[in-house]
N, C-alpha and C positions, 0 to 999 in steps of 0.2 A: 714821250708821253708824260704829262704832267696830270697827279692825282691829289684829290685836296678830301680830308675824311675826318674825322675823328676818333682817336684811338684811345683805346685803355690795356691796360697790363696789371699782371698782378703783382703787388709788392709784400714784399714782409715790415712792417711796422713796429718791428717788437722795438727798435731804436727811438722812434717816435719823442719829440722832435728833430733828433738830431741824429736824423734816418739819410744813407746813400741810397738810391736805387739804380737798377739796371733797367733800362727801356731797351727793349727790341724789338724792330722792325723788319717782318718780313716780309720780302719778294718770293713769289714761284710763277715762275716761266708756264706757259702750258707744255713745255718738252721734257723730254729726260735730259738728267745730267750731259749722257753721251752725245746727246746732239744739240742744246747750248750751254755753255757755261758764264755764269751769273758774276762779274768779279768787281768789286771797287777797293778804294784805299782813301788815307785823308787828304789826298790830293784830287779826288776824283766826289768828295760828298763836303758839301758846305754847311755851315746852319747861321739863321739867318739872326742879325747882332742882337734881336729881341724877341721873346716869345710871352705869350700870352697868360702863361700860367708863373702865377706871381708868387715869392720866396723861391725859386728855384735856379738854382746853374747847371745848363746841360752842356755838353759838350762830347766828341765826338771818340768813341772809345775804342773799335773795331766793325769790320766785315767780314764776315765768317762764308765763302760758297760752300752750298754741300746740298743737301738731297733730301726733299720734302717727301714722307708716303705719307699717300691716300688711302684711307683703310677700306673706302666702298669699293674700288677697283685694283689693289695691292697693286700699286704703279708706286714709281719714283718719279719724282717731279723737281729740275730744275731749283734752286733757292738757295737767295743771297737774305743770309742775316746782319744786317746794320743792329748796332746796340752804343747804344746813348747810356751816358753816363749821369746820374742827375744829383746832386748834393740839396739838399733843404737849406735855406739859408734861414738860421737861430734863432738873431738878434730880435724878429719879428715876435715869437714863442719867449723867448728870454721877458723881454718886456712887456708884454701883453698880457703873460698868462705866470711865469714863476714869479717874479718880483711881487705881484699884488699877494700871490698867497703867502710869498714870506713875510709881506708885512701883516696881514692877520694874526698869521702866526708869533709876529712878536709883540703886537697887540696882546695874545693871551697871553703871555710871560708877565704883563706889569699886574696880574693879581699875585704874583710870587713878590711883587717888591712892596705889598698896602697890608698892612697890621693886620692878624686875623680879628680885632675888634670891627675896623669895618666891614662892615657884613654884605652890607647892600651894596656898597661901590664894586668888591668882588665878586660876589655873582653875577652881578650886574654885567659886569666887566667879562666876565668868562662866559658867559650867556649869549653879549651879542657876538663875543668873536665866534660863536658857535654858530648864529645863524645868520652872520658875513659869510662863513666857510658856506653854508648851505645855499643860498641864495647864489653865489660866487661858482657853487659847483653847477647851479642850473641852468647859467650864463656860458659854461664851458659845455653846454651838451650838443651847440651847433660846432665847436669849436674842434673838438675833439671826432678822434674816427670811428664810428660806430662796427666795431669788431669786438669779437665773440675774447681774445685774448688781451691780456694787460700789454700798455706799450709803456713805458719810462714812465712820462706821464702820467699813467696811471698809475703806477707804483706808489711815485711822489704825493697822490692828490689820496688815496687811501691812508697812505702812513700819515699823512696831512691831519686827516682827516681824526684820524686816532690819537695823534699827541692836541690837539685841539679840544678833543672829548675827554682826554684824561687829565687838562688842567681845569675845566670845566669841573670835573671829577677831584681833584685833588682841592679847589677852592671848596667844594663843599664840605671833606673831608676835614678840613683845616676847621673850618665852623664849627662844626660837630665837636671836635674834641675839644676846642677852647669853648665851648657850652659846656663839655663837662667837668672843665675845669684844672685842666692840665693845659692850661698854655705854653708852657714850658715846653711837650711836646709839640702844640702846636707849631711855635715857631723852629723847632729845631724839621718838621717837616717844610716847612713855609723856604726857610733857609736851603734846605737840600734840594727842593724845586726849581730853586731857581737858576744853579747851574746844571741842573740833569735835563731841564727842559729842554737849553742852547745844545746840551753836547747830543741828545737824543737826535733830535732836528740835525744837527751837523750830520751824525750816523746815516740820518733817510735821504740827505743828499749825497753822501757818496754810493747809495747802494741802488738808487737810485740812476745817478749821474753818469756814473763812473763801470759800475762793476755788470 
């Protein structure tokens, strides 16, 4: 008997992109256990050299026989569980979606290296990488999974989102006081920005990435 279907499963995400899943597929016989038993191995289940669903490597992980109940009839029913192994492949996510937002992100670093005398160049400056980041986020809404919990992803694109807003925040900051005439401060904040900003960002990729 040859069946041809389309199936879903549920996955956890929270790894998202750089998420394993388990896929399982089940068989149930219409008998009980006792009078068929359901068995394969990976000598006995193939997969074919290409599949359709793209970024993905499946491969073939185990067969489990064991015993399906129905809860309308409290019966046991025959069932072989196959479970596929499925890895997301990065590289796609890597360049598609984190590299553009770390170069935003270091877009809004260069108002920490422009005199707080120019005024217009940095906010200017801090302003569009503001509403790059926005525009950039609205492009990622097909992109990303729409579930109720943060996945990696998401972590990254919120923290993103916030050291973005607080150099934004920090350029204007800088203006303000050198209007009032403490430049002095100014640039000793201008100065401090500019490596808290790299080591900040470095912090939301590993907690991010990593943890």
């Amino acid at each position: 008997m040859r069946g041809i279907g389309e199936f879903s499963f549920f996955a956890d995400l929270s790894d998202y992109p750089f998420d394993q899943q388990t896929l399982s597929y089940v068989l149930v016989a219409r008998n009980s256990p006792s009078e068929v038993l359901l068995r394969a191995d990976a000598s006995t289940i193939s997969l074919a050299p290409r599949f359709a669903t793209a970024n993905w490597v499946l491969r073939f992980a185990a067969a489990q026989s064991g015993s399906y109940h129905v809860a309308a009839t409290d019966s046991q029913l025959a069932m072989l569980n196959i479970s596929l192994h499925g890895t997301r492949l990065a590289p796609y996510y890597i360049w598609k979606l984190i590299v553009p937002l770390v170069l935003v992100m270091m877009m809004s670093w260069a108002v920490f290296w422009l005199a707080p005398v120019h005024v217009a160049p940095r906010v200017g400056l801090a302003s569009t990488a503001m509403l790059t980041l926005i525009a950039y986020r609205f492009a990622l809404a097909s992109v990303l999974p729409p579930i109720a919990y943060l996945t990696r992803m998401d972590i990254f694109l919120v923290f993103s989102s916030l050291l973005v807003f607080a150099a934004l925040a920090v350029a204007v900051c800088v203006t303000y006081v050198a209007d009032r005439g403490a430049m002095q401060t100014a640039e000793n904040i201008n100065r401090a920005a500019r490596w808290l900003s790299p080591a900040l960002f470095a912090a939301v990729l590993i907690i991010s990435f990593w943890f």
